[in-house]
C-alpha positions as CSV (number, residue, x, y, z in Angstrom):
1,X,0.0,0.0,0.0
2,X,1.3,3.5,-1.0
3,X,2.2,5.7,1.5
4,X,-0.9,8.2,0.9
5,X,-3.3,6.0,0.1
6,X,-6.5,6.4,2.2
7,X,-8.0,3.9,4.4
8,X,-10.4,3.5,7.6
9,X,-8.6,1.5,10.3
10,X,-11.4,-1.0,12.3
11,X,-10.3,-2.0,15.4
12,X,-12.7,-4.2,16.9
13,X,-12.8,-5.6,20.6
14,X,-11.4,-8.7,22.6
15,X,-10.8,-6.8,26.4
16,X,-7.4,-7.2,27.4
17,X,-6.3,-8.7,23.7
18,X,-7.8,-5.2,22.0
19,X,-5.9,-3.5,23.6
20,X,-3.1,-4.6,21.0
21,X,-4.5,-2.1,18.7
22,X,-2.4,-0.1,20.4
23,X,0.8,-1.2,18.8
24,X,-1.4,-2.2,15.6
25,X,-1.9,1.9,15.1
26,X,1.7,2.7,16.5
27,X,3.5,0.2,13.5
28,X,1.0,1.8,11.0
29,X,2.1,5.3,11.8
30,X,6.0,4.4,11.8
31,X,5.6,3.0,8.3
32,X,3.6,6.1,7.3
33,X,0.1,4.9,6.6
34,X,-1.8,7.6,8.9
35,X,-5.8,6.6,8.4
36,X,-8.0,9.0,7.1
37,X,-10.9,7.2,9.8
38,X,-11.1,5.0,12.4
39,X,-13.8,3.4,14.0
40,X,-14.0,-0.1,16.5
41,X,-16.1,-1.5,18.9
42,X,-15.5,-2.3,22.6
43,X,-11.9,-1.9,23.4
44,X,-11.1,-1.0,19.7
45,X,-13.8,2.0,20.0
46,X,-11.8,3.5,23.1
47,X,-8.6,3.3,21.6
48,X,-9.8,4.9,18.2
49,X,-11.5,7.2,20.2
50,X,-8.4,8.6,22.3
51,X,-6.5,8.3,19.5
52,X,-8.9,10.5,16.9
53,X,-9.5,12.7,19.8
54,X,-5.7,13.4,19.9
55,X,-4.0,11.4,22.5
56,X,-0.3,9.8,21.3
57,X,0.8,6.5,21.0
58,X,3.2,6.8,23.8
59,X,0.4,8.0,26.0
60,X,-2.2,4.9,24.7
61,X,0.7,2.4,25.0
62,X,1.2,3.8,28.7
63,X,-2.2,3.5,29.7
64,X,-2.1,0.1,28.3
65,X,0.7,-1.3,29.9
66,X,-0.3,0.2,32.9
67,X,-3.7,-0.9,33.3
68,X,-4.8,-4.9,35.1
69,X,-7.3,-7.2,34.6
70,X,-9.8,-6.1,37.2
71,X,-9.7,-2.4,36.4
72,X,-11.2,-2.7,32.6
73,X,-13.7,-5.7,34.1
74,X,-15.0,-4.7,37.2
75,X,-17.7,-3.0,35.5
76,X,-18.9,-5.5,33.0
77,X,-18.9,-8.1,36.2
78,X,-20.7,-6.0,38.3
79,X,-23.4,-5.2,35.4
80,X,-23.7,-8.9,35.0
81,X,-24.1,-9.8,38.7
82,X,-27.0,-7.1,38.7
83,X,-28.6,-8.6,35.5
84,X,-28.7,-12.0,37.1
85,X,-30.5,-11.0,40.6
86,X,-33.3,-9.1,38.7
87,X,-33.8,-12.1,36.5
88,X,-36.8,-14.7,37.3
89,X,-35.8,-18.2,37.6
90,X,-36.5,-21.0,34.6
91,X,-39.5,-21.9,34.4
92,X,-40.8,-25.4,33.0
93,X,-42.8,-24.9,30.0
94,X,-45.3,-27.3,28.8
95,X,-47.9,-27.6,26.0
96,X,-51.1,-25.8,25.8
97,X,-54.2,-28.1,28.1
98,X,-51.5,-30.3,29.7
99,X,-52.0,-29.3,33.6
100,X,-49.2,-29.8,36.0
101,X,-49.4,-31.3,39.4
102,X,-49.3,-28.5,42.2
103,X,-45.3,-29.6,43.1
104,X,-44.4,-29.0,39.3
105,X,-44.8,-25.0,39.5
106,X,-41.7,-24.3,41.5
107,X,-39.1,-22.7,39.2
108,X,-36.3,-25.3,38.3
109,X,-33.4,-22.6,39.6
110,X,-33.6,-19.8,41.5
C-alpha cells in the first residue's frame, strides 16, 4: 500500500487482547500509513476514540501497559451480577391443556 493512500482503520474488541491495537496503530504510523478514519467497537472503540480525539501513541501504550485485569472488568462483572439478581428463575414450560401437578410449578433454579 502506498504511503498516501486512504483507508479507515477498524479495530474491533477482545478486552485485554484489543488493547493490541495499540501497537497495531503505532506500526502503522511508523511506516507512514496515517488513516483517514477510524472506527472499532468495545476496546477498539476506546482506543480509536483517544487516538482521533488526539491522544499519542506513547500516551495509549502507557495506559495500556499500565492498566490490570480487574480495572477494565469490574464493571462489566458487576453489570452482569445485577442482570442476574433481577432475572426470574427457569420456568418449566409445557404444551397448551397439559395441567401440572401442584409440586411442578416451583421454578427449576432460582
Amino acid at each position: 500500500m502506498k504511503r498516501d493512500t486512504p483507508f479507515t482503520l477498524v479495530l474491533g474488541g477482545g478486552g485485554m487482547k484489543g488493547l493490541a491495537h495499540v501497537g497495531v496503530l503505532q506500526a502503522l504510523l511508523e511506516r507512514g500509513h496515517r488513516p483517514t478514519r477510524i472506527i472499532g467497537s468495545s476496546v477498539g472503540a476506546l482506543v480509536a476514540a483517544a487516538w482521533a480525539g488526539g491522544m499519542g501513541i506513547a500516551k495509549l501504550r502507557e495506559i495500556a501497559l499500565s492498566l490490570k485485569r480487574k480495572e477494565v472488568f469490574a464493571v462489566a462483572h458487576a453489570d452482569m451480577a445485577f442482570k442476574r439478581m433481577r432475572r426470574r428463575g427457569l420456568r418449566v414450560l409445557r404444551p397448551p391443556g397439559i395441567l401440572p401437578a401442584a409440586r411442578d410449578r416451583r421454578p427449576l433454579l432460582r
